[in-house]
C-alpha positions, 0 to 999 in steps of 0.5 A: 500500500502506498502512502503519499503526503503532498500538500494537497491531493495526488502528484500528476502534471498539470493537464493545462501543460502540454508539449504544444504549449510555450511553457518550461517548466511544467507544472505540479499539481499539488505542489505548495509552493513549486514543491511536492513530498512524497513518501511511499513504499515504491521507492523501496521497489526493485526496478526488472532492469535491476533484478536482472543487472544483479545477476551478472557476472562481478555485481556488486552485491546491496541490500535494500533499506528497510524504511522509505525516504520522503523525498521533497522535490521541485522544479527549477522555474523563471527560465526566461521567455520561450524556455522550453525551446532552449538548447539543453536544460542542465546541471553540471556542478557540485551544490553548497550547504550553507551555514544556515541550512539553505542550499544553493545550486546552478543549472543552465541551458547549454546554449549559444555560448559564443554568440551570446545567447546562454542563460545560467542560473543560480538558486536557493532552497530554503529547508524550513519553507520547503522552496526553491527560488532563483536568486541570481541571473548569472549573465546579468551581474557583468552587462555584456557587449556586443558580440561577448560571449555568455556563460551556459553552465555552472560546473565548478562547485557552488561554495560559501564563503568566510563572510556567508556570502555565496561564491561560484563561477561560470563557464561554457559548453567547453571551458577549453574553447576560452582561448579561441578568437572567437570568444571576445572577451574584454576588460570587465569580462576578461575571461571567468570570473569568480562571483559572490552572492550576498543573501543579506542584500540579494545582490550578486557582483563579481569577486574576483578574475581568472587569469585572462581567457580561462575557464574551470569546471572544477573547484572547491573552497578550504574554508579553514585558509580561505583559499579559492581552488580550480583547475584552470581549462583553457591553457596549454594543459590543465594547471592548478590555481588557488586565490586567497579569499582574503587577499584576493591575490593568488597563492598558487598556479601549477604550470599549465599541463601538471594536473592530469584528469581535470574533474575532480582533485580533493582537500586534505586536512592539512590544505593540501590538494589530493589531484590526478596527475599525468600518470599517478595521483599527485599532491599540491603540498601545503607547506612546502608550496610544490606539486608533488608526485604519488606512487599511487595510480589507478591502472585502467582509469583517468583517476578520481572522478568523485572524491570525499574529504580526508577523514579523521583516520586519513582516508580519501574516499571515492569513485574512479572515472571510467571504471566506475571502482569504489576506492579508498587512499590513505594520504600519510602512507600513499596506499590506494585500495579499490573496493569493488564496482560503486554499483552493480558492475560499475556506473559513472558517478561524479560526486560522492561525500561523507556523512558527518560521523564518518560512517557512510558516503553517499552518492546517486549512480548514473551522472550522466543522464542514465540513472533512470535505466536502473531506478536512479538509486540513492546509495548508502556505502557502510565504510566498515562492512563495505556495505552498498545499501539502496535508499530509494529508487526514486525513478518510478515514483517521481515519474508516476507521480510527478511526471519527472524522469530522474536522470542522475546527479552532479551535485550532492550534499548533506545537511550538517546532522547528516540526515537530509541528502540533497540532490539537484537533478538532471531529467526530462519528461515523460511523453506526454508532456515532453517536447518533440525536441528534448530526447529521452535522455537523462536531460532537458528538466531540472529538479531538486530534491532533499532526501529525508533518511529515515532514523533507522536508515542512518543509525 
């Protein structure tokens, strides 16, 4: 028997939306606010795709949870005029918990970038009122020029800030290209640009420069040194760049082609950067200011394309590209241990992260649009039974009753108790909403979710 608690009455698309109709995107009947919560027993509901997937040959083995999520979802709205005709609704970058609970996200259209036709937007989930809301335009905070080019993603991560103001950066469809002619770049906007939102005023304006004619899809923020950090695209090869947040002023810039796979690098505890190298992991090393070469490598993968902070017994956790392997490296001895497929025999994951008491890393399968083919599970890792645990399949639910068609995460996080997950989701919609020209891809739709786990589920 299901239960669903919605606001009002059963989660279906409105019946006034329609494929024909210039409206994007569609709306929940039901919802309060722009947001539906359900909690129902068919998330706990293996997928047939998953039944059989088990069986083959090096699956990795899970357990189902035992009690449901509720899960909170919503829309991203205010996408400008004739929005259901943009390129590529999308979300490509990691989110930020703030201190205060809300959480901040991106996605953008993936449109004319070079021509000057992208939107990108940034938006705020407020726990307590249960809503989403766009607070910051992300191509208006610079006035453009004729022929200047407009930011289509935000795909390096959301971060806050040592004064609570809300840091984050735009980029391309291809960060690489920044350095074409075609790409006019000028002096007010010379290249990427690092942005702060401030919440107390609403206002966004710009922070600081990149280095001229440079983009990143990756970075992070060490709150404890207040240093900015990124790979900068763009170059003659990947390079690594850190700026003070204080100063303003750089404190480091690796020559262009030092860092290797360039999606994901990790901080260690004492503001040292754990990243892919040409041939092995590296590390930036904080005191003595040098990159530094690692014994350590990952013999069939580009490297680490999801990765956790350095826990207390010195441990990185994460998941490689390509292979899709768990792995765990303990930093001070330089010993890499893979631990098996992160799902079934292996799904491309780019984000994952510890929960506060260390115990478990979360992380959603399937990045790249492809989560719904296998039920878009919500997956629980125990580090001490290396234990895979399905929270929710969230596909069929939110498709049933939500008409949403989840298609896999770049940006998860958890609330600081550890006991919400959230997610900002790439989707599409099912058919009988779904314009002809958005395929049945993973994207096209974005939507947030907070994943409530249940007491049982987390102790």
């Amino acid at each position: 028997m299901k239960l669903f608690v919605i606001a009002a009455a059963l989660v279906v698309v409105s019946s006034a939306t329609s494929a024909d109709e210039q409206f994007w995107p569609p709306e929940l009947r039901g919802a309060k606010n722009g947001t539906v919560t359900l909690q129902s027993k068919q998330f706990l509901k293996v997928p047939d795709s998953v039944v059989a997937a088990r069986k083959k040959e090096g699956a990795a083995e899970f357990v189902m949870a035992k009690s449901a999520p509720t899960v909170d979802l919503a829309f991203h709205r205010e996408l400008g005029p004739d929005a259901i005709s943009r390129r590529l609704w999308s979300s490509w970058g990691d989110i930020c918990v703030a201190r205060d609970g809300r959480v901040y996200c991106g996605i953008g259209d993936h449109g004319n970038d070079v021509g000057g036709d992208a939107r990108c937007f940034i938006y705020c989930w407020h726990p307590k009122s249960k809503t989403l809301t766009q607070v910051v335009d992300v191509n208006a905070i610079v006035s453009r020029e004729p022929g200047q080019p407009a930011w289509s993603k935000i795909h390096a991560k959301i971060d806050e800030g040592p004064d609570g103001t809300i840091l984050f950066c735009g980029t391309l469809n291809d960060g690489n290209r920044a350095k074409k002619p075609e790409y006019q770049w000028s002096d007010t906007l010379p290249g990427a640009q690092i942005y702060q939102y401030d919440p107390q005023t609403g206002k966004a304006s710009v922070f600081a420069n990149l280095p001229p004619k440079r983009c990143t899809a990756t970075s992070l923020v060490d709150h404890k040194r207040n240093i900015w950090w990124c790979n900068l695209e763009a170059g003659e090869g990947n390079a690594l760049w850190g700026l003070d947040l204080t100063t303003k002023q750089p404190v480091f810039q690796g020559a262009d082609g030092s860092l290797g796979f360039n999606r994901n690098f990790a901080l260690l505890t004492d503001g040292s950067i754990l990243f892919n190298g040409e041939s092995s992991l590296a590390l930036y090393d904080s005191t003595t200011k040098q990159l530094v070469p690692k014994k350590s490598s990952f013999e069939k993968s580009h490297g680490m394309r999801a990765s956790t902070l350095e826990s207390k017994e010195g441990f990185v956790f994460g998941i490689t590209h390509q292979t899709n392997q768990l792995f765990r490296y303990h930093v001070g001895r330089d010993e890499l241990e893979m631990l098996g497929p992160n799902w079934l025999t292996g799904m491309y994951t780019a984000v994952c992260v510890l929960s506060p008491d260390e115990r478990f890393v979360y992380y959603l399968p399937g990045a790249h649009g492809q989560a719904f083919k296998e039920g878009t599970p919500v997956i629980q890792y125990e580090i001490a039974t290396r234990r895979q645990k399905v929270l929710a399949f969230l596909a069929d639910t939110l498709e049933q009753e939500c008409g949403y068609v989840p298609g896999g995460t770049y940006g998860v996080k958890l609330s600081s108790d550890g006991r919400t997950l959230f997610a900002n989701l790439n989707g599409h919609a099912p058919d009988e909403v779904r314009p002809t020209s958005m395929k049945t891809k993973g994207f096209g739709l974005c939507a947030f979710v907070a994943i409530h786990i249940p007491d049982s589920e987390a102790n």
